[in-house]
C-alpha positions in Angstrom: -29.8 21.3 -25.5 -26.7 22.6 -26.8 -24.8 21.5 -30.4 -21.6 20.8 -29.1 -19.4 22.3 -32.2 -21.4 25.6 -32.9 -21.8 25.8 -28.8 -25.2 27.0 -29.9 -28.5 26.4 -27.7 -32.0 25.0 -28.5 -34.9 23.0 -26.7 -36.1 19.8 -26.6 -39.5 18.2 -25.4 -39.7 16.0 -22.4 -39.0 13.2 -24.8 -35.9 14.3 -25.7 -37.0 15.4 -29.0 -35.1 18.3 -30.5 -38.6 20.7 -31.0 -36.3 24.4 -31.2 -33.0 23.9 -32.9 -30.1 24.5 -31.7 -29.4 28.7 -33.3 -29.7 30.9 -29.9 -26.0 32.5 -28.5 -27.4 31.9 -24.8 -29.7 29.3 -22.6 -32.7 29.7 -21.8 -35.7 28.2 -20.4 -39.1 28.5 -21.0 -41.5 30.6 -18.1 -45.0 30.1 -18.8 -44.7 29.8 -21.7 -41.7 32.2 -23.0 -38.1 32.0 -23.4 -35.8 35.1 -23.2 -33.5 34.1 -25.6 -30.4 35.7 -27.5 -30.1 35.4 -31.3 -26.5 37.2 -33.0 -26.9 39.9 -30.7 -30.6 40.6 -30.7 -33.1 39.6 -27.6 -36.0 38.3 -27.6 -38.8 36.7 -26.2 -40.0 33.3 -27.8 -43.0 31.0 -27.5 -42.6 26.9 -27.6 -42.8 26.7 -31.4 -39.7 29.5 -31.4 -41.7 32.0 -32.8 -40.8 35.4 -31.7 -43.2 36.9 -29.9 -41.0 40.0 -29.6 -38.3 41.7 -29.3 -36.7 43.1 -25.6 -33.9 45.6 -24.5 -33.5 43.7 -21.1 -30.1 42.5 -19.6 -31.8 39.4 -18.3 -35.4 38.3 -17.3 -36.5 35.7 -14.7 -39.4 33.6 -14.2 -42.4 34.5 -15.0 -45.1 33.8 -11.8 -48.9 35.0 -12.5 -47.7 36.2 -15.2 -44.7 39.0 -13.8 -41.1 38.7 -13.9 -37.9 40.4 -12.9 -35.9 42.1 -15.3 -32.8 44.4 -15.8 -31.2 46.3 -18.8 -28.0 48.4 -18.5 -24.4 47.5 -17.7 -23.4 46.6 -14.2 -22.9 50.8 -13.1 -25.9 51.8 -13.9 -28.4 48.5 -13.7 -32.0 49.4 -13.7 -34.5 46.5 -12.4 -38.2 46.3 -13.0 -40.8 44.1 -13.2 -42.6 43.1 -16.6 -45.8 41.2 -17.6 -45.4 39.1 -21.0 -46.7 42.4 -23.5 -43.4 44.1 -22.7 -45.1 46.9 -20.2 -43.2 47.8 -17.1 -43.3 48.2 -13.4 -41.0 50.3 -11.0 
């Protein structure tokens, strides 16, 4: 969901009740159970109440499957991928 004059994004439930409001500077969507999310600069990871679970360094982050997913950090010359489980550990 995003608030149309602050162009800000947030969640709702399959109800269409608004359960995250509408403060993150990107969208996101939620992979078992986590949602890398951008907040005035800063990234994170949050659960499905929007408590932050942590804070990340990564350019982006895909789906999480079996509890893995992709990620990068960098700028486009010098992108790095890995792989991360949800405690922030890495894999090359």
């Amino acid at each position: 969901m995003q608030s149309e004059t602050t162009r800000k994004w947030g969640f709702i439930d399959t109800s269409g009740k608004e359960v995250i409001a509408p403060i993150y500077d990107s969208n996101a969507y939620f992979s078992e159970g986590l949602a890398f999310v951008d907040l005035n600069g800063k990234k994170m990871f949050i659960d499905k109440t929007g408590k932050v679970i942590r804070e990340a360094d990564y350019r982006s982050v895909g789906t999480f499957v079996d509890g893995i997913a992709p990620a990068m950090r960098g700028e486009v010359e010098f992108m790095q991928s890995f792989y991360i489980d949800k405690e922030g550990n890495e894999y090359y």
